[in-house]
N, CA, C and O atoms as CSV, one atom per row, in Angstrom:
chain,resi,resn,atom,element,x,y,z
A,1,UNK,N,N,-19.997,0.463,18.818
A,1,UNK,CA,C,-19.929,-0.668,17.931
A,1,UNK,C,C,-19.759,-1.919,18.773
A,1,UNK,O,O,-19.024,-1.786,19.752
A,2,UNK,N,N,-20.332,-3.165,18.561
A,2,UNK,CA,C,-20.255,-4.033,19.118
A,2,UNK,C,C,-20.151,-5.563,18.267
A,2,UNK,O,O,-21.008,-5.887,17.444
A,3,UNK,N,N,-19.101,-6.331,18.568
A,3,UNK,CA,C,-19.166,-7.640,17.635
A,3,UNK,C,C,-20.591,-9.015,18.062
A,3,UNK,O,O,-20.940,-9.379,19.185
A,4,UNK,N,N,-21.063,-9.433,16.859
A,4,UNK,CA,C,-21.761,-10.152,17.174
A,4,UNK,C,C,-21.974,-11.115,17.966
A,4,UNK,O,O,-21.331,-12.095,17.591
A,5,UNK,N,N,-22.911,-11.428,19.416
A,5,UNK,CA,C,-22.760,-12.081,20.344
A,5,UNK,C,C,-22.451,-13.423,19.762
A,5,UNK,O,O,-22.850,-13.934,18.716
A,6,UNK,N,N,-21.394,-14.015,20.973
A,6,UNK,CA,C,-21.182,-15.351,21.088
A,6,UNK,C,C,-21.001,-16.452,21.837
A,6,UNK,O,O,-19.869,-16.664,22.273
A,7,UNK,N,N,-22.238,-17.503,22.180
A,7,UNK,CA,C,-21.968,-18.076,22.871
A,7,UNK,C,C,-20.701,-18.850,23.819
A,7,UNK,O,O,-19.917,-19.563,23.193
A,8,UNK,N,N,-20.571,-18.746,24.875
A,8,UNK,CA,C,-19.304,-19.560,25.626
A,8,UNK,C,C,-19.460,-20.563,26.549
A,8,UNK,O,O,-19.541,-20.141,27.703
A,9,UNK,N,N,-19.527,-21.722,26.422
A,9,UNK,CA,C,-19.553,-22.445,27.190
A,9,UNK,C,C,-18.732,-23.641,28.209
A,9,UNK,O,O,-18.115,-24.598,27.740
A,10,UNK,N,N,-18.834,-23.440,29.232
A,10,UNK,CA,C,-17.821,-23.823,30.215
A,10,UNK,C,C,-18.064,-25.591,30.762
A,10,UNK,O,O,-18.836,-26.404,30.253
A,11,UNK,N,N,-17.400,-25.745,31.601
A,11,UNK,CA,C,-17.736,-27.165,32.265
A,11,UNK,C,C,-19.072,-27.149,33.495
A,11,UNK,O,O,-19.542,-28.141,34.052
A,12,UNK,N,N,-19.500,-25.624,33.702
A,12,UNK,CA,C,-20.404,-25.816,34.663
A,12,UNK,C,C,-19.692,-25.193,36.298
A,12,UNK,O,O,-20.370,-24.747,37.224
A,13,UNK,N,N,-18.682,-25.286,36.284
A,13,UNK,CA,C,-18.168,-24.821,37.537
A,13,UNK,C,C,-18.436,-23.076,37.750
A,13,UNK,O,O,-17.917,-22.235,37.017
A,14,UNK,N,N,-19.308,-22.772,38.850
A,14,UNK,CA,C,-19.547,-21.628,39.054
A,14,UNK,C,C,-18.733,-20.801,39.917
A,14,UNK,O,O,-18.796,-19.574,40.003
A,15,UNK,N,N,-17.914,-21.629,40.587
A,15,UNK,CA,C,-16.645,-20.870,41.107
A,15,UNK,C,C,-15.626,-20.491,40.904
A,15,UNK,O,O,-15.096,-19.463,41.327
A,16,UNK,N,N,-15.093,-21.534,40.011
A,16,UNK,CA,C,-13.618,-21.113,39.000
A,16,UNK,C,C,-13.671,-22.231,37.648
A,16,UNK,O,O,-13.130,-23.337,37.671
A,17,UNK,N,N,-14.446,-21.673,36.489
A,17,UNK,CA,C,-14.553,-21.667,35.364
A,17,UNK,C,C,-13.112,-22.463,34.916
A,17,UNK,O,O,-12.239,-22.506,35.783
A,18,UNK,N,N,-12.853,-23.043,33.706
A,18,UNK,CA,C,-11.696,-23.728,33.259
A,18,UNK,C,C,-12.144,-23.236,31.678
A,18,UNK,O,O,-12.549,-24.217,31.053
A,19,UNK,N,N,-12.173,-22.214,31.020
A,19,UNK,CA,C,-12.403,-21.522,29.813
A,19,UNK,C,C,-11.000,-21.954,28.922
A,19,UNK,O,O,-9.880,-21.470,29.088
A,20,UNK,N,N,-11.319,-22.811,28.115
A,20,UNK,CA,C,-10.838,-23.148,26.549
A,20,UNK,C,C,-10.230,-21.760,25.781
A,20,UNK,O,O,-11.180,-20.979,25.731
A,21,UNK,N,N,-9.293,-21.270,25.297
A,21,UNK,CA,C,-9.392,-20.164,24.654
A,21,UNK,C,C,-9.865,-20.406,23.398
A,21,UNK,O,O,-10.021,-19.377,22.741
A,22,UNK,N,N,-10.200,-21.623,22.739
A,22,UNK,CA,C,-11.188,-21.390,21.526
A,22,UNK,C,C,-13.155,-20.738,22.149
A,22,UNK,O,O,-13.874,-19.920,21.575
A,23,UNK,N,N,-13.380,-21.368,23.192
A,23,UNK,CA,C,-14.499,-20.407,24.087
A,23,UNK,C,C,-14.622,-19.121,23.990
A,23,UNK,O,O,-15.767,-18.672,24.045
A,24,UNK,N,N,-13.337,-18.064,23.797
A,24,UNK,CA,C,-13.220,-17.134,23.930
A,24,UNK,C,C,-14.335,-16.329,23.227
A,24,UNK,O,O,-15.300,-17.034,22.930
A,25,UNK,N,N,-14.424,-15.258,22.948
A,25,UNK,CA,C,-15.255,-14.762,21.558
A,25,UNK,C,C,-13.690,-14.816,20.476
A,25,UNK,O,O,-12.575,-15.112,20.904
A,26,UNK,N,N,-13.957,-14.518,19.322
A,26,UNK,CA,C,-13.024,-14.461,18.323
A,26,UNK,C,C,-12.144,-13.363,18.406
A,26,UNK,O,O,-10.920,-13.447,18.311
A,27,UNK,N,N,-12.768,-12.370,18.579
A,27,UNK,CA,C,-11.793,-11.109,18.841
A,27,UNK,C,C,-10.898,-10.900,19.825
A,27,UNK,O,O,-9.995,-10.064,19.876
A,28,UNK,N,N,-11.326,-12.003,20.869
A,28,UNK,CA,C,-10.331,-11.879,22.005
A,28,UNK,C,C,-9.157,-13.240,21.957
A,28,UNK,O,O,-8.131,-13.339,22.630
A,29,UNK,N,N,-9.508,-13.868,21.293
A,29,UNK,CA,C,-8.663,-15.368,20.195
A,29,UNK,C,C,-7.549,-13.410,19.584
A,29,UNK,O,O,-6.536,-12.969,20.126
A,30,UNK,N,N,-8.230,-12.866,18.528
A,30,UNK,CA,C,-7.665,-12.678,17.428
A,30,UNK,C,C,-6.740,-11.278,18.301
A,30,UNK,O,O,-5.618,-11.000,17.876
A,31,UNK,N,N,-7.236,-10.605,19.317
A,31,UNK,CA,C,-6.231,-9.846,20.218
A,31,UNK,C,C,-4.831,-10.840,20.689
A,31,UNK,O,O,-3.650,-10.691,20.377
A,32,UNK,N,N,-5.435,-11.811,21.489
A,32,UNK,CA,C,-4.523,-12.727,21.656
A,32,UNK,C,C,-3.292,-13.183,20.392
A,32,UNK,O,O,-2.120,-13.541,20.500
A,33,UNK,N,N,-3.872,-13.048,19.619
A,33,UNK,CA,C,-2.422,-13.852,18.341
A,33,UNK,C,C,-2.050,-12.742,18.120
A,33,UNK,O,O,-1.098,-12.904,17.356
A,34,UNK,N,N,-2.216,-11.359,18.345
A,34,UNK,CA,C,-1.628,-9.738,18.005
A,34,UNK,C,C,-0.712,-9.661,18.936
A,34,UNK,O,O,0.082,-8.723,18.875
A,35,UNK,N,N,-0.613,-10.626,20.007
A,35,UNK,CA,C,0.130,-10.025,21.270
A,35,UNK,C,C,-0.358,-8.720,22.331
A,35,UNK,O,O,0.364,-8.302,23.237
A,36,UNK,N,N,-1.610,-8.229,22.040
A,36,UNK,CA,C,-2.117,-7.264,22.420
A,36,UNK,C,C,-2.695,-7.957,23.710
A,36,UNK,O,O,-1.931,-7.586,24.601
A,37,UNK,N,N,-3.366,-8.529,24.101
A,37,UNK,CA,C,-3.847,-9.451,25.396
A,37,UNK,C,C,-2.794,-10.552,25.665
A,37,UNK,O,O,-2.683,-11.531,24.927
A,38,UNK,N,N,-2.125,-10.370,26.620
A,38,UNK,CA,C,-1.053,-11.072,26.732
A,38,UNK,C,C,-1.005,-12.422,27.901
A,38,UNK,O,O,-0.044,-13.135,28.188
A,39,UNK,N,N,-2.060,-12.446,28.297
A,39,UNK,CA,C,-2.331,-14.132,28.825
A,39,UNK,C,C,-3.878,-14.083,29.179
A,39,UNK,O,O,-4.409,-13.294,29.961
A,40,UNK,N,N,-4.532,-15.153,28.396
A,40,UNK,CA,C,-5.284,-15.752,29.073
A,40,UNK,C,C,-5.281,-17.122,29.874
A,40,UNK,O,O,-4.658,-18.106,29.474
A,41,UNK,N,N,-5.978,-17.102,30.961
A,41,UNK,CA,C,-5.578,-18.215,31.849
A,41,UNK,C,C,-7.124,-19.478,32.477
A,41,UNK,O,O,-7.282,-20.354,33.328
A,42,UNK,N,N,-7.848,-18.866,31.504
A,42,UNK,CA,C,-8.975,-20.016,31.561
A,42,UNK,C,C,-9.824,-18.910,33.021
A,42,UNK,O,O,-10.843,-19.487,33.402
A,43,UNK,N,N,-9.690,-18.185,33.438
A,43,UNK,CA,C,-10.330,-18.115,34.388
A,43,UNK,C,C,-10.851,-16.716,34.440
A,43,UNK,O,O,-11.577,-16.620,35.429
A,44,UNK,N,N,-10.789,-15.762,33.880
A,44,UNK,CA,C,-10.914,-14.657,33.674
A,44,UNK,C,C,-12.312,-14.505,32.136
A,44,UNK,O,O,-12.162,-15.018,31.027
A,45,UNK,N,N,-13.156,-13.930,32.447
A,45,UNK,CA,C,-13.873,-13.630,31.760
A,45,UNK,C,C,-13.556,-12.925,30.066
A,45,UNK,O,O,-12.419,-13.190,29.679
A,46,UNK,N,N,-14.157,-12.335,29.357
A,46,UNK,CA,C,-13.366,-11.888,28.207
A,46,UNK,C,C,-14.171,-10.004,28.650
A,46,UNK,O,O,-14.187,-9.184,27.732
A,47,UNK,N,N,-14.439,-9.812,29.310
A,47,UNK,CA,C,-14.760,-8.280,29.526
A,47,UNK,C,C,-13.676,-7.945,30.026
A,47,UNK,O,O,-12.991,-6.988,29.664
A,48,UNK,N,N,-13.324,-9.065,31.303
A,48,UNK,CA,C,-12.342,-8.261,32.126
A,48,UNK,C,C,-10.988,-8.516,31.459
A,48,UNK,O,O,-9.954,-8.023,31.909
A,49,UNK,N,N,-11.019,-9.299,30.375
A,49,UNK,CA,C,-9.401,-9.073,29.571
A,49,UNK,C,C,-9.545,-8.102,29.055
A,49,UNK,O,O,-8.401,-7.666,28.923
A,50,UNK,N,N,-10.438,-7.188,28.505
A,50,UNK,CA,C,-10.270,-6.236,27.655
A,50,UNK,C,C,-9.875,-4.824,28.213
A,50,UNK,O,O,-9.425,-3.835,27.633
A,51,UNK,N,N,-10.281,-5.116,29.904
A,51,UNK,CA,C,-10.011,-4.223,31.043
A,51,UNK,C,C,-8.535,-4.161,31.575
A,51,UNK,O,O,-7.990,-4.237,32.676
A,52,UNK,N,N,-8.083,-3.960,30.060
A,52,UNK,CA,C,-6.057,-3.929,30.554
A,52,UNK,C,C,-5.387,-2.120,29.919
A,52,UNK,O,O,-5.912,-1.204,29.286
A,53,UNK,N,N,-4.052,-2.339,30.506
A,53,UNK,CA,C,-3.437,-0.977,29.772
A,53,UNK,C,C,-2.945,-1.138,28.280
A,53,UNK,O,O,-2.651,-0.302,27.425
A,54,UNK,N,N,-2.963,-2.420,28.281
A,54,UNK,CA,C,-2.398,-2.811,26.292
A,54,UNK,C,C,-3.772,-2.676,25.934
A,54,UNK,O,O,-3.917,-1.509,25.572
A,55,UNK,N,N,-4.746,-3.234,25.865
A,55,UNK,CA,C,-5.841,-3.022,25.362
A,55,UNK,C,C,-6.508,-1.350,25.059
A,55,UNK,O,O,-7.204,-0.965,24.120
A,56,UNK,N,N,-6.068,-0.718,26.054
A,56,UNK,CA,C,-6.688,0.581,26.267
A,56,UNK,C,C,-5.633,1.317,24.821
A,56,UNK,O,O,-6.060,1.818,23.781
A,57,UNK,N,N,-3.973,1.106,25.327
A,57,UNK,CA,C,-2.869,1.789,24.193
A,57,UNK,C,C,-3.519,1.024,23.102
A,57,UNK,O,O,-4.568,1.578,22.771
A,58,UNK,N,N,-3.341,0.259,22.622
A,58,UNK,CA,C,-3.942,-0.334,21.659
A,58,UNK,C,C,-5.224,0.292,20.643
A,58,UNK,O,O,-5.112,0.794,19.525
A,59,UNK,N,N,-6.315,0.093,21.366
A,59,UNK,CA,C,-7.383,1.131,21.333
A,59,UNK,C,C,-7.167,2.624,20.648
A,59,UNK,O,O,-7.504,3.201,19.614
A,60,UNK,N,N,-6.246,2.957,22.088
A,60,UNK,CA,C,-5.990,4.550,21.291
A,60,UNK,C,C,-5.394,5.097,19.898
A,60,UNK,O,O,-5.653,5.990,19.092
A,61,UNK,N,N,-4.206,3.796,20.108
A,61,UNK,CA,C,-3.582,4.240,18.892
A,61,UNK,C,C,-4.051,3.580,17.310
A,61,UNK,O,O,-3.600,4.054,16.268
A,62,UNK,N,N,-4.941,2.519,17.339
A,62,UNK,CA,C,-6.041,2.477,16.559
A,62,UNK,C,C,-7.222,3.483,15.839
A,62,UNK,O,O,-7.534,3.812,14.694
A,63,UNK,N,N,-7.623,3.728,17.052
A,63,UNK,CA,C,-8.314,5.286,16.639
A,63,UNK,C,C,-7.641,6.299,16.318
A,63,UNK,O,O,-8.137,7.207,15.651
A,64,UNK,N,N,-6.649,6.308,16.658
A,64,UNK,CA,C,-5.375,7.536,15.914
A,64,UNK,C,C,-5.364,7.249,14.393
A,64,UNK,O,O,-5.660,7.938,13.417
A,65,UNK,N,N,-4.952,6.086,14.533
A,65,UNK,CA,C,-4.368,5.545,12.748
A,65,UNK,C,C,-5.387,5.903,11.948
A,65,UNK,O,O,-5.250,6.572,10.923
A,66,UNK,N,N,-6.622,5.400,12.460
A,66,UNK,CA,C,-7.778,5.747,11.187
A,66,UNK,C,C,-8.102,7.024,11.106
A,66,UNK,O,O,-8.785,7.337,10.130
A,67,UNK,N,N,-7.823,7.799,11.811
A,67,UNK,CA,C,-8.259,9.296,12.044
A,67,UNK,C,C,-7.501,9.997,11.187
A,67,UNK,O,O,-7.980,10.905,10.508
A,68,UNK,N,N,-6.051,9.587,11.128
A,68,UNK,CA,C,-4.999,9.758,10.285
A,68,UNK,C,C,-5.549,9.261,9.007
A,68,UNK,O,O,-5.469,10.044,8.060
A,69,UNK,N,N,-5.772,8.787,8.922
A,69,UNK,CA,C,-5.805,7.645,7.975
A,69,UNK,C,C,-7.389,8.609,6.837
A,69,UNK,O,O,-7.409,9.069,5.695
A,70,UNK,N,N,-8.034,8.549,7.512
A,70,UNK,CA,C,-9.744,9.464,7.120
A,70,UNK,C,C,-8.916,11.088,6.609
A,70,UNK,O,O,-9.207,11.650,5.553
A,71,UNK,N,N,-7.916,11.610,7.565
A,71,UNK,CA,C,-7.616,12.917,7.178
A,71,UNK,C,C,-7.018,13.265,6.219
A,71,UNK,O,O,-7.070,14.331,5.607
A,72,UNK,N,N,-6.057,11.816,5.949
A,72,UNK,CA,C,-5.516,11.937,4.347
A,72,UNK,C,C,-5.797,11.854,3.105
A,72,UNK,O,O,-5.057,12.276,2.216
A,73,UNK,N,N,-6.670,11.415,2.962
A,73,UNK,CA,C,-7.728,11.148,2.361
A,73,UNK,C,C,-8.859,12.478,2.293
A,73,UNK,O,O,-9.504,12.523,1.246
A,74,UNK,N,N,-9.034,13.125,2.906
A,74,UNK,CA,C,-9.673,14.489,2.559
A,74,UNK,C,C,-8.984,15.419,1.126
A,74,UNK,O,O,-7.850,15.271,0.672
A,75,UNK,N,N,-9.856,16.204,0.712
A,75,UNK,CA,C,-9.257,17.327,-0.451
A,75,UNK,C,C,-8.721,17.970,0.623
A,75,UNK,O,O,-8.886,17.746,1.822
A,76,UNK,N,N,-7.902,18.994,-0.066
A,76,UNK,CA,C,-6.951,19.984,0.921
A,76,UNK,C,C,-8.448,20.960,0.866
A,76,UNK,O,O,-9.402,20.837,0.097
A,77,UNK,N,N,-8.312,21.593,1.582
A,77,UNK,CA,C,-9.317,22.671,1.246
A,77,UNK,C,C,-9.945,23.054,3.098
A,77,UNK,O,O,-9.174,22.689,3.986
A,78,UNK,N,N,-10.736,23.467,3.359
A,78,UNK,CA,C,-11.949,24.184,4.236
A,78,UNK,C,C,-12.279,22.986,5.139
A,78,UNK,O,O,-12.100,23.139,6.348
A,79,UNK,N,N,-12.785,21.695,4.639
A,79,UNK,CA,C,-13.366,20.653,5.760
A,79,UNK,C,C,-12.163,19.789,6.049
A,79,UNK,O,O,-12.217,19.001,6.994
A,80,UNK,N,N,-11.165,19.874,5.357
A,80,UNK,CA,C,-9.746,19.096,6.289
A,80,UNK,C,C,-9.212,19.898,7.175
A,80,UNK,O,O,-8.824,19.423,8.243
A,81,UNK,N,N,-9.040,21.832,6.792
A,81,UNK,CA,C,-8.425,22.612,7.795
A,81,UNK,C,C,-9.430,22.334,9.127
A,81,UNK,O,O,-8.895,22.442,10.231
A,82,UNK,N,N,-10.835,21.989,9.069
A,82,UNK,CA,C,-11.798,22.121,10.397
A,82,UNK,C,C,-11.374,20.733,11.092
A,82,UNK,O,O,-11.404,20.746,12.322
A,83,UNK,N,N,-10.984,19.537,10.464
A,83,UNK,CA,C,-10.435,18.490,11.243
A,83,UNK,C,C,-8.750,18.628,10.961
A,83,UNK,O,O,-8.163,17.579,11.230
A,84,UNK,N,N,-8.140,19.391,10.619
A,84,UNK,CA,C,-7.190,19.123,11.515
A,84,UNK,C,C,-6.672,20.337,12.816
A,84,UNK,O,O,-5.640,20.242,13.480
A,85,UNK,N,N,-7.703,21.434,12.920
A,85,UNK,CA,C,-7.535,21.717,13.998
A,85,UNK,C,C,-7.960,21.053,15.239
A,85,UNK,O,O,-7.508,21.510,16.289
A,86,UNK,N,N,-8.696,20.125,15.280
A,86,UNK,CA,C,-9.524,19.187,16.308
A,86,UNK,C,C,-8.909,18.079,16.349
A,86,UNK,O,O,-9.239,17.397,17.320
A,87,UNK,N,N,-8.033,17.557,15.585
A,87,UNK,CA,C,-7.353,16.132,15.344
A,87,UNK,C,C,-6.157,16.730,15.486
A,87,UNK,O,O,-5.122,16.071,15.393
């Protein structure tokens, strides 16, 4: 899955960038106000913020919740016992 591209534009400096965090993409704005990305500093790209250990826990336990979340939501029966031996 991927969020819809978004332009970013800088002052032009190809050596050390001065990035606005409204520049950011939105999702990395909207990580940021979660406390989940815990500094941006204008100089760091938004790939390599996402290249952290909060981001990764984060991640995981996201995909946990909904997984949880999808399994409860099943009838009791035959196709919940097959996911919750795998989950």
């Amino acid at each position: 899955m991927h969020n819809k591209p978004e332009v970013m534009v800088t002052d032009g400096a190809a050596s050390k960038p001065n990035i606005d965090l409204k520049s950011y993409p939105k999702f990395i704005r909207q990580l940021k106000s979660k406390r989940i990305i815990s500094e941006v500093d204008g100089t760091t790209s938004w790939i390599d913020l996402l290249q952290s250990e909060e981001v990764a826990a984060w991640s995981v336990k996201t995909m946990n919740d909904m997984i949880q979340l999808f399994m409860s939501a099943l009838d009791d029966g035959e196709y919940k016992e097959c996911f919750t031996l795998y989950y």
